[in-house]
C-alpha positions as CSV (number, residue, x, y, z in Angstrom):
1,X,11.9,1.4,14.6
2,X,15.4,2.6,14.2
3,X,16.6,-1.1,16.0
4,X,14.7,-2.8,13.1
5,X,16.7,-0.4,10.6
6,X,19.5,-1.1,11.7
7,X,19.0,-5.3,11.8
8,X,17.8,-4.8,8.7
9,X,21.1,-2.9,7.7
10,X,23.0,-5.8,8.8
11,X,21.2,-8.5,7.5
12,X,21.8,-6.6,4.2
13,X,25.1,-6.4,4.3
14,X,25.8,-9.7,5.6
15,X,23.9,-11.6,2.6
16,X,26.2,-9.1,-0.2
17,X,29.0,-10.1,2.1
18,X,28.6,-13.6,2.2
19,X,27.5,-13.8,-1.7
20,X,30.7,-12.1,-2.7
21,X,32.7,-14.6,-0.6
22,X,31.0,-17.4,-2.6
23,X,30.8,-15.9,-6.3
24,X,33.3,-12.7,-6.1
25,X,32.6,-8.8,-6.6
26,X,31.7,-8.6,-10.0
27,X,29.3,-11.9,-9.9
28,X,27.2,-10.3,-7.0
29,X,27.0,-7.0,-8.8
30,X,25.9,-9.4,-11.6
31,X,23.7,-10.8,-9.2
32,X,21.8,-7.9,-8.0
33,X,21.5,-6.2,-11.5
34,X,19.6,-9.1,-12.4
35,X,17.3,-9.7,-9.4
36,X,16.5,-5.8,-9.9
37,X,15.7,-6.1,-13.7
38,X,13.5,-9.6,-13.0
39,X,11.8,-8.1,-10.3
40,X,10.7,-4.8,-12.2
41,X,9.4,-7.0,-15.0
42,X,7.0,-9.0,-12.9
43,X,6.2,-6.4,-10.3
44,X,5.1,-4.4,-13.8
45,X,3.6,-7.7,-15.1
46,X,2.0,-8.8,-11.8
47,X,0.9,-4.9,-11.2
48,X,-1.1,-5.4,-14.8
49,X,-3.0,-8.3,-13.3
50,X,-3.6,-6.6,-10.5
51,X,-5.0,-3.2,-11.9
52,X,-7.1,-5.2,-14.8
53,X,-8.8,-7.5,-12.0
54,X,-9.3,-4.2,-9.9
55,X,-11.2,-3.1,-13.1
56,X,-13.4,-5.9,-13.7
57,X,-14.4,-6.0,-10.0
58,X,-15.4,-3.0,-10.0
59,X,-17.3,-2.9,-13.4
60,X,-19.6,-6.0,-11.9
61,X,-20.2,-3.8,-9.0
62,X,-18.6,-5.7,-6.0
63,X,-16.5,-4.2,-3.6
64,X,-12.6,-4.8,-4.6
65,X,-10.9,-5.3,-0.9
66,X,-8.9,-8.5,-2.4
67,X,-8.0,-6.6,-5.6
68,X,-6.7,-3.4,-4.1
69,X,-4.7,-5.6,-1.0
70,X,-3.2,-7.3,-4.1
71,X,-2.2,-4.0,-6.3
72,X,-1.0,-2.6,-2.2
73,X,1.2,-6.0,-2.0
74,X,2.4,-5.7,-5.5
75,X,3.7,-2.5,-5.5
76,X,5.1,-2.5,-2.1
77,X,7.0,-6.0,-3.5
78,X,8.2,-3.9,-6.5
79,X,9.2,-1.0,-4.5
80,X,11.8,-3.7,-2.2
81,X,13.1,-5.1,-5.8
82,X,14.1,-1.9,-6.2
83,X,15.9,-1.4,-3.2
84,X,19.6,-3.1,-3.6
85,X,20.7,-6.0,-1.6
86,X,19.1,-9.8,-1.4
87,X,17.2,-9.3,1.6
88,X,14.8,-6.9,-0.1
89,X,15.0,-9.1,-3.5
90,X,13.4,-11.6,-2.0
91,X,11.0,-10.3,0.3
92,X,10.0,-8.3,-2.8
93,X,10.2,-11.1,-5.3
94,X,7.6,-13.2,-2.1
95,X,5.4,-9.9,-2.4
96,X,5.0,-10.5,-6.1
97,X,4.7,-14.3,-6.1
98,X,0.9,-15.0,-6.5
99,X,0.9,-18.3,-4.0
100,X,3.1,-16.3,-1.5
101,X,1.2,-12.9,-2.0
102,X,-2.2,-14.4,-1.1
103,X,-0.5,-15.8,2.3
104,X,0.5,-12.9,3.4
105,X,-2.8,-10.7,2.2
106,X,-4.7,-13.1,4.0
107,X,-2.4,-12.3,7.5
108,X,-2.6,-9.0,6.8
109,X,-6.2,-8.5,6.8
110,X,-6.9,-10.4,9.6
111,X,-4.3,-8.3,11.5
112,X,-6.3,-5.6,10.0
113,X,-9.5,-6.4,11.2
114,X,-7.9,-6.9,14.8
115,X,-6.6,-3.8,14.7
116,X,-9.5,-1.6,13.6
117,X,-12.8,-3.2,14.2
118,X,-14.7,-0.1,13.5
119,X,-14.4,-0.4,10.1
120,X,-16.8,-3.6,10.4
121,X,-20.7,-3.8,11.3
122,X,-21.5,-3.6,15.1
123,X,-22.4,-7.4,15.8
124,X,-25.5,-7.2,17.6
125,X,-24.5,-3.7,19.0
126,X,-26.8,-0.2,18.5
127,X,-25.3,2.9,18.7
128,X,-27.5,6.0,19.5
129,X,-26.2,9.4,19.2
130,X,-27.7,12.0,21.0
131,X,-27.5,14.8,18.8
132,X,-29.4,17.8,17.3
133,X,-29.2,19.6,13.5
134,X,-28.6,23.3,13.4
135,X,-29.4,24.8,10.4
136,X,-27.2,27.5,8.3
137,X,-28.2,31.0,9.5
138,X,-26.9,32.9,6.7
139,X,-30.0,33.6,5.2
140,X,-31.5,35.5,8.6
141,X,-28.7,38.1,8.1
142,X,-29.6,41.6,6.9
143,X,-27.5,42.0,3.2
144,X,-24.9,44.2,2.8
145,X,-26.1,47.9,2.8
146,X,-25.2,49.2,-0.9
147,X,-23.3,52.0,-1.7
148,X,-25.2,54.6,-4.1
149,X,-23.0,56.7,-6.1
150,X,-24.8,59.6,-7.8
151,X,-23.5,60.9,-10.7
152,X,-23.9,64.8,-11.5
């Protein structure tokens, strides 16, 4: 994880580098002010759509898997606008692009799915547990003996 970091560091860099060779300091600074204030308004506008289709799902009583992927995406994708430098910008602003966001939600899931297929009916499988129910014993237990205070 820390080798990914690190690529990720330089890959950073590199593009903020290579921009400021093309455009100059300011311009880049410029650059990334803008991509961040973009960014937050879709991610906010995108996280609108997300949350209101969440709602409506839910209100006609199907299960929301696509809607709450899509609000995950979203804010994930508004969460690397935020982060400064291009590489993030535009893996964000590709997390918040509808076309681009139902790609990778789509790869996702099926990784997903790969990953944990418990989470899914047994196909064809049965799966007997051998097991027995113990019930609460509290109620077999002698109460508390009282105190009696007399008062003379």
């Amino acid at each position: 994880m820390a080798v990914v970091f690190l690529l990720y560091l330089v890959a950073e860099v590199a593009a903020v580098w290579a921009v400021a060779s093309l455009i100059g300091f300011l311009p880049t600074l410029g650059v990334l002010l803008a991509g961040a204030f973009l960014g937050s308004w879709l991610a906010r506008r995108e996280g609108g759509k997300a949350a209101r289709a969440f709602m409506a799902t839910a209100r006609s009583g199907r299960s929301p898997h696509a809607e709450v992927t899509n609000g995950m995406l979203v804010g994930l994708g508004g969460l690397l606008i935020l982060i400064p430098g291009f590489v993030s910008d535009v893996f964000g602003l590709l997390l918040l692009l509808p076309p681009t966001r139902a790609v990778v939600r789509k790869a996702w899931v099926r990784r997903i799915e790969k990953r944990a297929p418990l989470g899914y009916p047994a196909q064809g499988r049965v799966i007997v547990v051998d097991s027995e129910v113990v019930g609460d014993n509290k109620g077999d237990q002698d109460p508390p003996p009282r105190m009696i205070i007399d008062s003379q």
